[in-house]
C-alpha positions in Angstrom: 29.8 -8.3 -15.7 28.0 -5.7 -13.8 24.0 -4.7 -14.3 25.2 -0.9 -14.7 26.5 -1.3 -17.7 23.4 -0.9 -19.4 22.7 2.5 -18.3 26.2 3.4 -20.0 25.1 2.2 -22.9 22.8 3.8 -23.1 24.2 7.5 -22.1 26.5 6.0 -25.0 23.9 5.7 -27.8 20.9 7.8 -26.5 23.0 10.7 -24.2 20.6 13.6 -25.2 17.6 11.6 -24.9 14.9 12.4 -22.1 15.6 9.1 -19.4 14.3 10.2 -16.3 11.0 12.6 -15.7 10.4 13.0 -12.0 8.2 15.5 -10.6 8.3 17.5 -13.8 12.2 17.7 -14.0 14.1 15.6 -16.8 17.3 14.2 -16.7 19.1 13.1 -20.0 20.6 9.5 -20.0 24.2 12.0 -20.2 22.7 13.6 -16.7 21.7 10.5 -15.3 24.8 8.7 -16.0 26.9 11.3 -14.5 25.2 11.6 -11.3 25.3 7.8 -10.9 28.8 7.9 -10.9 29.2 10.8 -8.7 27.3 8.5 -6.6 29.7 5.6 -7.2 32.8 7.6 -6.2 31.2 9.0 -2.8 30.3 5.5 -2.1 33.8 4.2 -3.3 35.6 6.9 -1.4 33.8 6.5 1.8 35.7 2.9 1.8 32.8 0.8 0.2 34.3 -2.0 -1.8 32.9 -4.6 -3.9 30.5 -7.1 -2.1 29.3 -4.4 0.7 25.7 -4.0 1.3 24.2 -0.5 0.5 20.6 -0.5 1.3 17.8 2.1 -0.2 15.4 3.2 1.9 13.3 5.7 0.3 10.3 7.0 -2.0 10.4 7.0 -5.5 12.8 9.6 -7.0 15.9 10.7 -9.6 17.5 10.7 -6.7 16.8 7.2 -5.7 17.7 5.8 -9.2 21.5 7.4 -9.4 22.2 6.2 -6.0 21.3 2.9 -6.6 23.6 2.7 -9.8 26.0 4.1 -8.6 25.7 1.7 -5.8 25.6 -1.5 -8.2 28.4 0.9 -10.5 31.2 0.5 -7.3 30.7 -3.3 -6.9 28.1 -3.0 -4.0 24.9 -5.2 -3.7 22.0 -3.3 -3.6 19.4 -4.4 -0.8 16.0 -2.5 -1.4 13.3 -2.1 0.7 10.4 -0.3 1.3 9.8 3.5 3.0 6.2 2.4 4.7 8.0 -0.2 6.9 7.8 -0.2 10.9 10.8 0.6 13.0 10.4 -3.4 14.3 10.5 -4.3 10.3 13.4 -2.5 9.9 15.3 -3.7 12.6 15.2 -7.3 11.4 16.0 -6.6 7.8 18.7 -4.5 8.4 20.3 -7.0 11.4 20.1 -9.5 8.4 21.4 -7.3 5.2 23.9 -5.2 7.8 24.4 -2.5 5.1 27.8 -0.4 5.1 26.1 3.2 3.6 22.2 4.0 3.6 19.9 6.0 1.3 17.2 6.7 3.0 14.5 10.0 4.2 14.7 12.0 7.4 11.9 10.4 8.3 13.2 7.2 8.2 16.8 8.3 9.5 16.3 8.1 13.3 14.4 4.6 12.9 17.2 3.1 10.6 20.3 4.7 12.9 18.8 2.8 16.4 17.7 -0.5 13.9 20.0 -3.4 15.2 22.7 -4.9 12.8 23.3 -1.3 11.5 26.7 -1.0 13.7 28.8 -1.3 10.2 27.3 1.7 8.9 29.9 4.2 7.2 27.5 6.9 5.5 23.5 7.4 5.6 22.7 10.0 2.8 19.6 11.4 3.1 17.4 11.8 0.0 15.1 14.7 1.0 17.7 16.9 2.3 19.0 18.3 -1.3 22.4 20.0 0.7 23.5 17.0 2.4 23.0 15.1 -0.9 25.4 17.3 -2.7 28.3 17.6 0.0 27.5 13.5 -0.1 28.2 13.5 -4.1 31.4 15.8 -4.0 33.1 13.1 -2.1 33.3 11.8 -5.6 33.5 13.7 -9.4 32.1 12.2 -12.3 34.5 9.9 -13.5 33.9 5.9 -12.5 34.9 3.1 -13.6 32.1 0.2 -13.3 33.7 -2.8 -11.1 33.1 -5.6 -13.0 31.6 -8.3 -10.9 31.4 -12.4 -11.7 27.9 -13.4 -13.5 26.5 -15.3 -10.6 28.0 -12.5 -7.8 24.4 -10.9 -5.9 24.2 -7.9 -7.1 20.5 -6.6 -5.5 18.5 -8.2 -2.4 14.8 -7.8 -2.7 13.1 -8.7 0.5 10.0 -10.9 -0.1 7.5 -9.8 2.5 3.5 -8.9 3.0 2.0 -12.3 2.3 4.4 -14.9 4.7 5.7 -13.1 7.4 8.9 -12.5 8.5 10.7 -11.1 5.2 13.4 -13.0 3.1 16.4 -11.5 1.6 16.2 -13.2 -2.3 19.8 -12.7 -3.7 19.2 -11.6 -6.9 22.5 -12.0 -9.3 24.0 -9.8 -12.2 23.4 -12.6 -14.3 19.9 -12.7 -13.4 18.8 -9.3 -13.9 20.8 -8.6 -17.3 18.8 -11.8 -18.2 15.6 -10.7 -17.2 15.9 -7.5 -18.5 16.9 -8.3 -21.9 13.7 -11.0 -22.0 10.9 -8.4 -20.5 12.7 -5.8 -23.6 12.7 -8.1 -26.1 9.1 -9.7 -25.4 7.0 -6.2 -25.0 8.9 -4.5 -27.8 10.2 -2.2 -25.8 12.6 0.6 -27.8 14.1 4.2 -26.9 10.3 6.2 -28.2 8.7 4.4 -25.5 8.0 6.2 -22.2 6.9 4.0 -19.5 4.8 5.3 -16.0 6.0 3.7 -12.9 4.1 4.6 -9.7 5.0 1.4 -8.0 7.4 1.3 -5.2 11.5 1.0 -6.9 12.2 -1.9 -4.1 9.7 -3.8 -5.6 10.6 -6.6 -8.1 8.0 -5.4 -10.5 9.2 -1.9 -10.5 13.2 -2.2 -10.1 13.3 -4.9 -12.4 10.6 -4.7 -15.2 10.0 -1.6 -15.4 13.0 0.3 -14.5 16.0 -1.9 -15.5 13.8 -3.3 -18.6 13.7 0.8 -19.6 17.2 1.4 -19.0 18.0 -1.3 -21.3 16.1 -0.1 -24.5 17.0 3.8 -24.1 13.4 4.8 -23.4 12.2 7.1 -21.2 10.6 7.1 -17.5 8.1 9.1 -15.8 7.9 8.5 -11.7 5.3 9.1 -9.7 5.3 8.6 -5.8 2.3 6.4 -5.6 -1.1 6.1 -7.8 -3.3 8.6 -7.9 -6.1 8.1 -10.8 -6.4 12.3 -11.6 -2.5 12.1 -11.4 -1.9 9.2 -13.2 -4.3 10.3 -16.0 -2.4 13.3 -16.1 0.9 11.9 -16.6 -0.6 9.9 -19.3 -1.5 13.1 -21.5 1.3 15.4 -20.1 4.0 12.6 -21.1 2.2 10.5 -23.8 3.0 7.6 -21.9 3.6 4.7 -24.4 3.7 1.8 -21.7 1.1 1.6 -18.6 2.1 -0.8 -16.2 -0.1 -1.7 -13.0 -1.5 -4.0 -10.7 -5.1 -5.7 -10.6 -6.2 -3.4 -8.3 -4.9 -0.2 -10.1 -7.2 -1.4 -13.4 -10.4 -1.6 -11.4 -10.4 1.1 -9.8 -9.5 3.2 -13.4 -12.5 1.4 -15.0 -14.9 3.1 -11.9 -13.7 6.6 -13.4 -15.5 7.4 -16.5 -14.1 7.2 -19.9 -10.4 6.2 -20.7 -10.3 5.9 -24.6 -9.2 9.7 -24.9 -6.7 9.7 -21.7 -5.0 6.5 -22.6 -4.6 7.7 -26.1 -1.1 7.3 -26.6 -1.0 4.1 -24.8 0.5 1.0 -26.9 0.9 -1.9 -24.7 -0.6 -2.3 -20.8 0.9 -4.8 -18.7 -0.7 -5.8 -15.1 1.4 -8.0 -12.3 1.4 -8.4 -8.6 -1.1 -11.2 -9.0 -3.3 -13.0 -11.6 -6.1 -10.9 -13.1 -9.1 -11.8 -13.2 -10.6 -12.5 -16.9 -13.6 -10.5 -16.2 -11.8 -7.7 -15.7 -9.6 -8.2 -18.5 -12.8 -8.1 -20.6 -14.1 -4.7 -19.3 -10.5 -2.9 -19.8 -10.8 -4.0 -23.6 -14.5 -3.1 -23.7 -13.8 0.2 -22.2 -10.2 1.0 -23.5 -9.6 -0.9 -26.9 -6.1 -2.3 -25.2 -5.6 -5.9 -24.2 -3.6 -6.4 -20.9 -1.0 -8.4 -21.0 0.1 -10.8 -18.4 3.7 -12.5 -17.2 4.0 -14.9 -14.3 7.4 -14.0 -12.5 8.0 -13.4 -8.4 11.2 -11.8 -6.9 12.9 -14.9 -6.8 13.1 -15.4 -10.3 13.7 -11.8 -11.1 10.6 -10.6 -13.5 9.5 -12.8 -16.3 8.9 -16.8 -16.2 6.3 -16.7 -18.7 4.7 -14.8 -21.1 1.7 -14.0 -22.8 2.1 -13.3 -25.9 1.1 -10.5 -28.7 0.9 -13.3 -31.2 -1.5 -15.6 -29.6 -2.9 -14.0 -26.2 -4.9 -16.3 -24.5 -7.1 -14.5 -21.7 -7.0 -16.7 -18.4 -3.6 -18.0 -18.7 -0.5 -15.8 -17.6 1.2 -17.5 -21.8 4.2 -19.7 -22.0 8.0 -19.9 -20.4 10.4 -17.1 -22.5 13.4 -18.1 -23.5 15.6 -20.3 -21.7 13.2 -20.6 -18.7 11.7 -24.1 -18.4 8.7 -24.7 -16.3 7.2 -28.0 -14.8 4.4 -29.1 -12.6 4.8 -31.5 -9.9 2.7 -33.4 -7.1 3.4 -32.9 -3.3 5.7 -35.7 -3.7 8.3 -33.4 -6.8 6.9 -36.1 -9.1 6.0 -34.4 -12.8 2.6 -34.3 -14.1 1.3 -34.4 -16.9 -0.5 -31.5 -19.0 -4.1 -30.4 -17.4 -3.2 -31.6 -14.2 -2.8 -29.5 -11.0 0.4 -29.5 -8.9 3.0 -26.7 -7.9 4.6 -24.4 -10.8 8.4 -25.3 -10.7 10.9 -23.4 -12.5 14.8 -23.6 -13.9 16.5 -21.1 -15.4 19.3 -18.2 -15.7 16.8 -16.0 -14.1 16.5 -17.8 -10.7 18.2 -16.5 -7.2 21.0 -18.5 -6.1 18.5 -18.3 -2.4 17.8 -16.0 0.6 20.4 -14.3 2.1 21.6 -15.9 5.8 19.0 -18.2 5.4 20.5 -21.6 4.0 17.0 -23.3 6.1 14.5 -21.5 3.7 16.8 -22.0 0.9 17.1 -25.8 0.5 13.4 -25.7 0.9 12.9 -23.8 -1.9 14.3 -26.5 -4.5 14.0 -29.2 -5.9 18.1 -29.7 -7.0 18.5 -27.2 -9.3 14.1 -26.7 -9.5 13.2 -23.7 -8.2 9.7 -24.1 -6.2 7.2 -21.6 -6.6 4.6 -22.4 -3.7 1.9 -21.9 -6.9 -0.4 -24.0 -7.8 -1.2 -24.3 -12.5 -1.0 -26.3 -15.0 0.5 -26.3 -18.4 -2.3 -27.1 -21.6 -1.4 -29.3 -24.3 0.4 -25.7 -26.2 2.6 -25.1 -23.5 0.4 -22.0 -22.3 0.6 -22.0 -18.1 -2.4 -22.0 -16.0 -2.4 -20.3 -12.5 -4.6 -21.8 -10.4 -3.9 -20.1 -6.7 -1.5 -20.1 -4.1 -0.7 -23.1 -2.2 -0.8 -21.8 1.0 -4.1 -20.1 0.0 -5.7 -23.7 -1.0 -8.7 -24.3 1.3 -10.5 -27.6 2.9 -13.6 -27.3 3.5 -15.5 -30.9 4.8 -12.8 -32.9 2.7 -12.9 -31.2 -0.7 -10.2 -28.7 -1.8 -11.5 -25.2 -3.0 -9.3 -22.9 -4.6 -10.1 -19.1 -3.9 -9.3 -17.4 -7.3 -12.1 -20.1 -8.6 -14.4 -18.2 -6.6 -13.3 -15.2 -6.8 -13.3 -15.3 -10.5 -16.9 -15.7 -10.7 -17.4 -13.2 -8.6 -15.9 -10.9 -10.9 -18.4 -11.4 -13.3 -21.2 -10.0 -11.8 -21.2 -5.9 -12.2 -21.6 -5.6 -8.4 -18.4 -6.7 -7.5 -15.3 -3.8 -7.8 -12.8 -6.4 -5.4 -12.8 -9.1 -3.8 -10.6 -11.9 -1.5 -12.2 -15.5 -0.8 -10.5 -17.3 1.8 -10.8 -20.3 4.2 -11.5 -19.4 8.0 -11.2 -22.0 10.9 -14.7 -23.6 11.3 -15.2 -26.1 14.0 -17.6 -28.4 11.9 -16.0 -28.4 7.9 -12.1 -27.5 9.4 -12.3 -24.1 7.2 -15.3 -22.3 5.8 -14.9 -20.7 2.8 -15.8 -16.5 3.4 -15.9 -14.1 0.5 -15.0 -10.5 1.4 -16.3 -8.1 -1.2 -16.1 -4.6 -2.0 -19.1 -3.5 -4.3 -19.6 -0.4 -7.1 -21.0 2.4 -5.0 -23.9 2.5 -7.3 -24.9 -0.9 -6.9 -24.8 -2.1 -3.2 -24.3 -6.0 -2.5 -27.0 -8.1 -1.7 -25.6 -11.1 -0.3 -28.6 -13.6 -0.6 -28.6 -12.9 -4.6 -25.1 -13.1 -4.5 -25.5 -16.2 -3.2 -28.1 -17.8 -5.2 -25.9 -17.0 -8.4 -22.5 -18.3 -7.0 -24.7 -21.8 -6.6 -25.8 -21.8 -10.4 -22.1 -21.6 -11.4 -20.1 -23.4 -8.3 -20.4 -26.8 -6.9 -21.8 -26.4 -3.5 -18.5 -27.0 -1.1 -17.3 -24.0 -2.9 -20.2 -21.3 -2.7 -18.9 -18.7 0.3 -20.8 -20.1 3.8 -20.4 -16.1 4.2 -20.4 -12.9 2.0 -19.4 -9.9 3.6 -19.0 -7.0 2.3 -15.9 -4.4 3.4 -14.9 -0.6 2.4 -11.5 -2.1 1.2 -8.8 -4.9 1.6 -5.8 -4.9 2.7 -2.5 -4.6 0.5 1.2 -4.2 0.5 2.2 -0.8 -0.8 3.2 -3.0 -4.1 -0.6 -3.6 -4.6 -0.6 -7.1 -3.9 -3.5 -8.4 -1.7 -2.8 -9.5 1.7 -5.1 -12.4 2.5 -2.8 -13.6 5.5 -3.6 -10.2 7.1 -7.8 -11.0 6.4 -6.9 -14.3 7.9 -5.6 -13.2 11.2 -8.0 -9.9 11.8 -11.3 -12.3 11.1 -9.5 -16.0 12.5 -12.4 -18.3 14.2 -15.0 -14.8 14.6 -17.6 -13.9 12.0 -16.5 -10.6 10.5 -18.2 -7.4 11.2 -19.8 -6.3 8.0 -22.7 -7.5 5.7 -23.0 -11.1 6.0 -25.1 -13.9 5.7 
């Protein structure tokens, strides 16, 4: 078994078909299989054998894509992580993931050679330096056979990171990504006349696994872009008829501040958002303004894409739909005992889909089960039809005097006032209640917050405890370059001090 087999078959079925569109080049699925070989071979010849760690370092590019198959085609696990990191974040992952060969960017070279744990290293090939990419590739031809690998060898290590801290390598098994990638196909329709836009970062979960692999699988095509840009992504959308729009909560807001998007998102079929939970509100507006419904899935990088689904059939807005095939989901109390439907407790999951755990890091993996229950550190609950609920994150649950508040409560009537473009509600140490709950919002530039308003509305719809003791009101807030909000990061700049900004 080995993931790369799908981008064979499809050279195979679809080799004159349009796979890759990447700065306004194309590469054919023939072209791109080809080059991902040549890869393999160079890799292969350079003495990597089946098991070794080849780590990608890079923006999003062609390039980027054929090395990493070619890296998953010669046996090698794949450990992706992102281009934005610090030298100090890069030391520590690559001390843990100790990667034989390295694709990386000359920017990133000098940091990666000095990074600790790197001593192994046979070969860095350097993405943005088109001559030393080919001499790299001619160490090979392009002939390859894949090494097949057992179902349940790693084949990819995504490092979790942003939100707790220090990152975790989550091993990430042929098995589970041929299963994932099949499901996310199969459940949005996907075929070979699609053409999907990915401007979010390839070592992302999201990205690498939904988008890209999910692609792969059905033949269709893929247009890259480095990171979003509204004008450009518009432009993509016409250039390319894009068929598929995928994006983050973040990414749909700030399209909804630009004008009219019925014309530009013309060719749009299907719009899928992930990262984190969007907000119903806003799922509202994008049909108002666009005449597409967003669909949702709740997955992490752990369980490699998809857990559940919402579905074309019966879409319920608010809840992220029901477990796909083969995935079973439970709720359980602080204690792993089940509960029942409505009730709150934390999301666990089973299923072909799950990591086996974090690489060097048996500590963090017996925590994260229950047996053979994967624990998701989310807080839901499952409705009498089997449709999941998220409520928040657990480590994001506040207490304030006693009573437990959870932020996307808040921050989901916040969103319903037309005021509000963002916003992050979280609990800050308070010396009287233990945490106060603190909304940070960032408004519509036509229509400044007024706090005291703000206020006064949030207590017709919230039980006291839970209306913000502040409201302040901030340019931006802070995200990992996957989109996904950082509320550890508002935690530690604001800690015990009231924030600078418009409060009350």
């Amino acid at each position: 078994m080995n993931v790369a087999h799908n981008l064979e078959a499809a050279a195979m079925h679809f080799p004159n078909r349009v796979a890759v569109i990447d700065r306004g080049r194309k590469w054919t699925y023939a072209a791109f299989n080809r080059e991902s070989d040549r890869f393999a071979a160079a890799l292969a010849a350079c003495g990597i054998i089946p098991g070794d760690c080849v780590a990608l370092c890079a923006p999003n590019s062609f390039e980027w894509l054929a090395f990493y198959f070619g890296a998953l085609k010669a046996g090698a696990v794949a450990a992706t992580f992102s281009h934005l990191l610090s030298a100090d974040e890069l030391r520590k992952i690559t001390a843990d993931c100790r990667p034989r060969a390295m694709f990386t960017s000359i920017e990133k070279g000098d940091d990666l050679r000095k990074a600790h744990g790197i001593g192994a290293l046979v070969e860095m090939v350097v993405h943005d330096d088109g001559a030393a990419v080919e001499c790299f590739k001619e160490k090979g031809d392009s002939r390859f056979r894949v090494v097949d690998r057992p179902r349940h060898t790693p084949a990819v290590v995504l490092y979790t990171g942003g939100t707790t801290g220090t990152p975790k390598g989550a091993l990430l098994s042929h098995e589970n990504i041929l299963f994932s990638t099949g499901t996310v196909a199969r459940y949005e329709r996907s075929s070979e006349k699609d053409v999907a836009l990915c401007f979010l970062p390839l070592n992302h979960v999201f990205a690498q696994i939904h988008i890209l692999q999910s692609t792969v699988y059905s033949g269709g095509a893929l247009v890259l872009e480095p990171a979003f840009d509204a004008g450009r992504i518009l432009d993509a959308v016409r250039r390319y008829r894009i068929t598929r729009l995928y994006a983050v909560p973040t990414v749909y807001i700030r399209m909804l501040g630009g004008g009219d998007l019925r014309e530009p998102l013309a060719s749009v079929r299907y719009c899928f958002s992930a990262a984190a939970s969007m907000a119903k509100e806003v799922v509202g507006q994008w049909r108002r303004a666009t005449g597409l419904a967003i669909y949702e899935a709740y997955g992490m990088t752990e369980s490699a894409s998809m857990v559940t689904y919402n579905h074309y059939y019966r879409h319920v807005i608010g809840s992220v739909g029901t477990p796909v095939n083969l995935v079973e989901v439970q709720v359980r109390d602080a204690d792993g005992a089940l509960l029942g439907n409505g009730r709150e407790g934390e999301i666990c999951i089973r299923g072909p889909n799950i990591t086996c755990g974090y690489l060097n890091n048996p500590a963090e993996t017996r925590a994260a089960f229950y047996g053979d229950w994967f624990r998701s550190g989310d807080i839901g609950y499952l409705d009498e039809k089997g449709y999941l609920f998220i409520v928040d994150r657990l480590k994001d649950l506040i207490i304030t005097g006693g009573e437990n508040v959870y932020p996307r409560e808040v921050e989901e009537v916040l969103y319903t006032r037309p005021e509000i473009r963002e916003c992050a509600v979280v609990g800050l140490p308070d010396r009287e209640y233990g945490e106060r709950v603190v909304a940070f919002v960032v408004s519509d530039k036509q229509q400044p917050v007024d706090p005291a308003r703000l206020k006064n509305y949030l207590k017709t719809r919230l039980a006291g405890f839970k209306v913000p003791k502040e409201i302040v009101a901030v340019d931006s807030l802070p995200k990992n370059n996957a989109g996904k909000l950082l509320k550890r990061e508002i935690r530690e700049k604001y800690g015990a001090e009231t924030p600078d900004g418009a409060a009350v």
